[in-house]
Backbone as JSON, one array per atom type, in Angstrom:
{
  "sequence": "XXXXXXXXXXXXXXXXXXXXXXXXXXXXXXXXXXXXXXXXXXXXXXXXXXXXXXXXXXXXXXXXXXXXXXXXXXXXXXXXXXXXXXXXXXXXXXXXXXXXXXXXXXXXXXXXXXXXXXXXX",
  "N": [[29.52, -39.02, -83.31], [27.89, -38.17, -86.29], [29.32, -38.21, -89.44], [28.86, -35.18, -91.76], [28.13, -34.18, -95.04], [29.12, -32.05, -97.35], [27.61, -29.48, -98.29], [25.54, -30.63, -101.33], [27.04, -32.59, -101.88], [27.45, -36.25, -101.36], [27.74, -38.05, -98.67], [30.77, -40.11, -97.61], [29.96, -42.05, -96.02], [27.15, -42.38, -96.44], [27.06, -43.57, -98.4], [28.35, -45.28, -98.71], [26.5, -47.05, -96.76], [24.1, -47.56, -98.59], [24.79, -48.71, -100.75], [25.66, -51.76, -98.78], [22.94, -51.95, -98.29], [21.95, -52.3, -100.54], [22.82, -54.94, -101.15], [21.65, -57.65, -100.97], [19.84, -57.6, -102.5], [21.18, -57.14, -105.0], [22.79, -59.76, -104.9], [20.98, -61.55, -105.35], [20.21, -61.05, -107.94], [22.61, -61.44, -109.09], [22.66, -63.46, -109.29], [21.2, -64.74, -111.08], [22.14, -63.28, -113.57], [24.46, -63.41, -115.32], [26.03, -60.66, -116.17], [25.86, -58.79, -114.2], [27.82, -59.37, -112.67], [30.08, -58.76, -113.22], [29.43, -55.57, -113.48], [28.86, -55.21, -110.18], [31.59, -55.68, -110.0], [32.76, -54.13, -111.07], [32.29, -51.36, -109.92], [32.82, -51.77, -107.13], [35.64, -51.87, -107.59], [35.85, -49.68, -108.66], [34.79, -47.8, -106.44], [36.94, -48.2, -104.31], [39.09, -47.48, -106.07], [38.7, -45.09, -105.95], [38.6, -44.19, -103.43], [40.74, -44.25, -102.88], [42.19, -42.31, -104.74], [41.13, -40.45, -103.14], [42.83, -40.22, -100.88], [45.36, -39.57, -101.96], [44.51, -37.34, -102.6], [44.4, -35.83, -100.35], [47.06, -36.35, -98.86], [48.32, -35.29, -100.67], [47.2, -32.61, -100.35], [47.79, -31.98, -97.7], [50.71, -32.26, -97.92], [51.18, -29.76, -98.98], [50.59, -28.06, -97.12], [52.13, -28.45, -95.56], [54.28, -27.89, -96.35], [53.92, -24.99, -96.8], [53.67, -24.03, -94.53], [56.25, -24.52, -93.1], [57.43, -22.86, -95.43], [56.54, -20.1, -94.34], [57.58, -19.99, -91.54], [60.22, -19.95, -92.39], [60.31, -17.46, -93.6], [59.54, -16.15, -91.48], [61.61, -16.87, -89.06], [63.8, -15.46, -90.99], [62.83, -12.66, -91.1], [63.02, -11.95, -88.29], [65.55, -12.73, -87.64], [66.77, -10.59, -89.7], [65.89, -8.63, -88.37], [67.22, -8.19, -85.74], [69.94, -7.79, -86.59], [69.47, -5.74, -87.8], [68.95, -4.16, -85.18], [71.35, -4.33, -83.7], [73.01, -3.37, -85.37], [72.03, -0.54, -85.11], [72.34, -0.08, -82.56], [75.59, -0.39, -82.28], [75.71, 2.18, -84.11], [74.63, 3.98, -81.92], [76.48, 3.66, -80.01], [79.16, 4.2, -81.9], [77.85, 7.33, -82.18], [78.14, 8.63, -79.42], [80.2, 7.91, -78.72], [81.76, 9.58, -80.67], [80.58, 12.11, -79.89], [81.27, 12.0, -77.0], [84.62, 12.44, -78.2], [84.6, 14.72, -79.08], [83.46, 16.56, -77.62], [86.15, 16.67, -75.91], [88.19, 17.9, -77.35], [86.87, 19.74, -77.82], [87.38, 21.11, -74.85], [89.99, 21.34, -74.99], [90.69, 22.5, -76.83], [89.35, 25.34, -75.94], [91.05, 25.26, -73.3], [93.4, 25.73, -74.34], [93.11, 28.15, -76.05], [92.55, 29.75, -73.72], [95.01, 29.46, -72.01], [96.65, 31.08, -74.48], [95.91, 33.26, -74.24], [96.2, 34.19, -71.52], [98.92, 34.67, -72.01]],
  "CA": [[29.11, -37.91, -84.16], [27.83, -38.57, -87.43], [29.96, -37.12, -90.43], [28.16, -34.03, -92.4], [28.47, -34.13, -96.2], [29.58, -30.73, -98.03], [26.1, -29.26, -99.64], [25.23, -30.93, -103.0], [27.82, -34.23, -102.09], [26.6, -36.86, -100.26], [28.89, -38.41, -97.75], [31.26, -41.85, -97.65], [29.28, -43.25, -95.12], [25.8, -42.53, -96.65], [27.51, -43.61, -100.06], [28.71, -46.76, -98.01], [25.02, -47.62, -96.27], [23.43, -47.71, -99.65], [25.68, -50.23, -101.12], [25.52, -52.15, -98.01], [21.65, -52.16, -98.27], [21.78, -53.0, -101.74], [23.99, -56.38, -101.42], [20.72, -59.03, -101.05], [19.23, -57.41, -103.89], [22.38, -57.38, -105.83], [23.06, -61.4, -104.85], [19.92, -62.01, -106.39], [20.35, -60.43, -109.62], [23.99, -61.73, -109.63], [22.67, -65.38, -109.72], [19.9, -64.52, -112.03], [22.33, -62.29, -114.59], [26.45, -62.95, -114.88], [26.35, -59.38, -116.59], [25.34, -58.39, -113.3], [28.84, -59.66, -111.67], [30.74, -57.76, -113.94], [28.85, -54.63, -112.96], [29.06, -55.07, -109.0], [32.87, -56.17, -109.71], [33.34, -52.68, -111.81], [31.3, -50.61, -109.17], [33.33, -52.34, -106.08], [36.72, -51.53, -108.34], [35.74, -47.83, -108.95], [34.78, -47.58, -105.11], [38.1, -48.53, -104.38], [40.23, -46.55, -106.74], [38.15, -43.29, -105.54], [38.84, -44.08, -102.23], [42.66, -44.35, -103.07], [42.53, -41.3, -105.11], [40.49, -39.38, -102.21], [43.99, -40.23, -99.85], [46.22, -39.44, -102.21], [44.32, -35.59, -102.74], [44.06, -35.3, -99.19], [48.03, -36.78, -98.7], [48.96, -34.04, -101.81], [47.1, -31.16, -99.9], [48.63, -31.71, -96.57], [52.54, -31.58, -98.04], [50.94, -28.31, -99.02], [50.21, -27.39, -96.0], [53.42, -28.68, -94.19], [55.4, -26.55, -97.7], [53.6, -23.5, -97.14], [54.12, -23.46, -93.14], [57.73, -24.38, -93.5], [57.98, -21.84, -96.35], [56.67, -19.53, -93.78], [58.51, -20.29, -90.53], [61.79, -19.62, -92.45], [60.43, -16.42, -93.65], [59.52, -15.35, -90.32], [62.96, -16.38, -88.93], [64.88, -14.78, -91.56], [62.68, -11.67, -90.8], [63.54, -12.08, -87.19], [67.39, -12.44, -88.03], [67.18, -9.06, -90.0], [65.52, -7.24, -87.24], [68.33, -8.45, -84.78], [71.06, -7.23, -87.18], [69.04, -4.08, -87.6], [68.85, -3.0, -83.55], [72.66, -4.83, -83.48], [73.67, -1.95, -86.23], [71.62, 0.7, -84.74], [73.09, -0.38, -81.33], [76.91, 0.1, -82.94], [75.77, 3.19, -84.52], [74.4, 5.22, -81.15], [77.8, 3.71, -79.61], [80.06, 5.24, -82.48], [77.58, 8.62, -82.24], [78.27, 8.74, -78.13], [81.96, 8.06, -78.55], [82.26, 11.1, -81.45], [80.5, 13.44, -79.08], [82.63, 12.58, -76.67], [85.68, 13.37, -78.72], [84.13, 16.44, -79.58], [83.74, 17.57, -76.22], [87.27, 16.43, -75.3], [88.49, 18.48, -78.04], [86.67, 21.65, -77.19], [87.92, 21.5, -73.75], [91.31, 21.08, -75.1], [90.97, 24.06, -77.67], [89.01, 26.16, -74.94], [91.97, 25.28, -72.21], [94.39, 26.24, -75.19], [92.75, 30.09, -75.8], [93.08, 30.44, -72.07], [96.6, 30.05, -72.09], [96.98, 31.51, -75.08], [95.23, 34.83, -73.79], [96.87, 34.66, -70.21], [100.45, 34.75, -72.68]],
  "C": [[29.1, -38.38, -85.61], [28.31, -37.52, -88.33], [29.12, -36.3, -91.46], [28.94, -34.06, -93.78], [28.44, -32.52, -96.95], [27.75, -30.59, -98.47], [26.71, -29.9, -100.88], [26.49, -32.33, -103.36], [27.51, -34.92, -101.08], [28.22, -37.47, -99.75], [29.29, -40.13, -97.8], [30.14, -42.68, -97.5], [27.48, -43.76, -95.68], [25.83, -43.48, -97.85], [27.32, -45.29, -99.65], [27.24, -48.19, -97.47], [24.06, -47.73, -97.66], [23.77, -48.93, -100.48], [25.16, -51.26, -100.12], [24.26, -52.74, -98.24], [21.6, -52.41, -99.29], [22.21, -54.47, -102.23], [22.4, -57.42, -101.19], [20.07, -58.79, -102.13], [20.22, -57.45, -104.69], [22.97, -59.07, -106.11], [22.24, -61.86, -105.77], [20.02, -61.87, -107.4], [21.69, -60.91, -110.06], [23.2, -63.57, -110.35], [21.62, -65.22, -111.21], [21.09, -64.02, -113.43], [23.77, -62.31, -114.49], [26.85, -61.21, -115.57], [26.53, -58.43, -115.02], [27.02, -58.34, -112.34], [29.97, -58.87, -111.82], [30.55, -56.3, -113.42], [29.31, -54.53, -111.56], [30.73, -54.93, -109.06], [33.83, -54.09, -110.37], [33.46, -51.26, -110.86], [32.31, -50.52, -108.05], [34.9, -51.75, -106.59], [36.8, -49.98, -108.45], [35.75, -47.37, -107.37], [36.09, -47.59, -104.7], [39.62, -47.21, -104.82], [39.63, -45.14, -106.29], [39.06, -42.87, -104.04], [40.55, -44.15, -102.1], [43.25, -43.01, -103.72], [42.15, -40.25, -103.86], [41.94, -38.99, -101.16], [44.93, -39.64, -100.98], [46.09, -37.51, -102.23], [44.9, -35.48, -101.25], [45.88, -35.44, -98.65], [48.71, -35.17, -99.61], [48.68, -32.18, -100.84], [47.63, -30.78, -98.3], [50.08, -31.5, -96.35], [52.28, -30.25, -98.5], [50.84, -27.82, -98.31], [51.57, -26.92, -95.4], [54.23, -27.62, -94.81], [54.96, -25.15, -97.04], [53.61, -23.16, -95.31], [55.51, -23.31, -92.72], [58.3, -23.29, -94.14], [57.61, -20.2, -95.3], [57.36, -19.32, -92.18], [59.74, -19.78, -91.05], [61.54, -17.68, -92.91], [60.61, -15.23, -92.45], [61.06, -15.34, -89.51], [63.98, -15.7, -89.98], [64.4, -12.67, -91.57], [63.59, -10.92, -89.67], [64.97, -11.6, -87.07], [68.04, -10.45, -88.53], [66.83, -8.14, -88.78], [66.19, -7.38, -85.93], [69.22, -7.42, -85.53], [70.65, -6.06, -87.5], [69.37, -3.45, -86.33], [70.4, -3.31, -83.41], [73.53, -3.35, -84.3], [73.55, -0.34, -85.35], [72.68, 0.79, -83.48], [75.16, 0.4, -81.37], [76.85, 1.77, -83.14], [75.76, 4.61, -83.17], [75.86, 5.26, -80.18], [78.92, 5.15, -80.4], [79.42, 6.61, -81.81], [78.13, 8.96, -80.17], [79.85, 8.62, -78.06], [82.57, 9.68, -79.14], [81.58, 12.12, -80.63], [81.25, 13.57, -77.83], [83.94, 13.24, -76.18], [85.39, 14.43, -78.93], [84.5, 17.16, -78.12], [84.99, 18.08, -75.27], [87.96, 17.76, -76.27], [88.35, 19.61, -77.63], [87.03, 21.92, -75.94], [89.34, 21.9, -73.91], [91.73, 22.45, -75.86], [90.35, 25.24, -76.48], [90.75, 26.19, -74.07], [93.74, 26.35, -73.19], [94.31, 27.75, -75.33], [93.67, 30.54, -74.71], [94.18, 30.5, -71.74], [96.8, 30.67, -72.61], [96.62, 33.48, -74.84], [95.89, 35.0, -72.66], [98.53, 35.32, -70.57], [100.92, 36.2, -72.91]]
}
């Protein structure tokens, strides 16, 4: 599969095949012109450092990536965590409310049973 260049940038490889196809015409003109050697040597040098800067973007935007999935992974577990210790509370809470009714009920049997003596007296 041949690689597809963004609209309006042309691609490595096309970048690459042009050069390439330019090197017997370039020999020629080297022998003919030492300005010429300078030039290819500048050209070949810039190629180079692009292609070193291109890894280093592409190196820079993938610890961005890894940061900002990391940075979300912990959010999601620390969501997670709260919404444990939320149903864990609630959980406690319908306990307590089921214990105090109950005492309640124990109570009113206890004051009911109490009347009833107290009325049979």
């Amino acid at each position: 599969a041949e690689m597809q260049a963004l609209p309006g940038r042309t691609s490595m490889a096309a970048v690459a095949q042009r050069i390439l196809a330019a090197v017997p015409a370039l020999l020629s003109t080297l022998l003919e012109d030492p300005r010429a050697i300078a030039t290819l040597v500048a050209g070949v040098c810039g190629l180079l450092l692009f292609w070193r800067l291109q890894e280093r973007w592409r190196e820079k935007a993938q610890e961005g990536l890894v940061a900002q999935r990391d940075e979300y992974r912990a959010a999601e577990m620390k969501r997670i965590a709260e919404e444990v210790e939320e149903r864990r509370r609630h959980k406690a809470l319908e306990k307590e409310l089921k214990r105090a009714r109950w005492e309640a009920k124990e109570l009113e049997e206890t004051r009911r049973a109490t009347e009833a003596e107290a009325q049979e007296v």
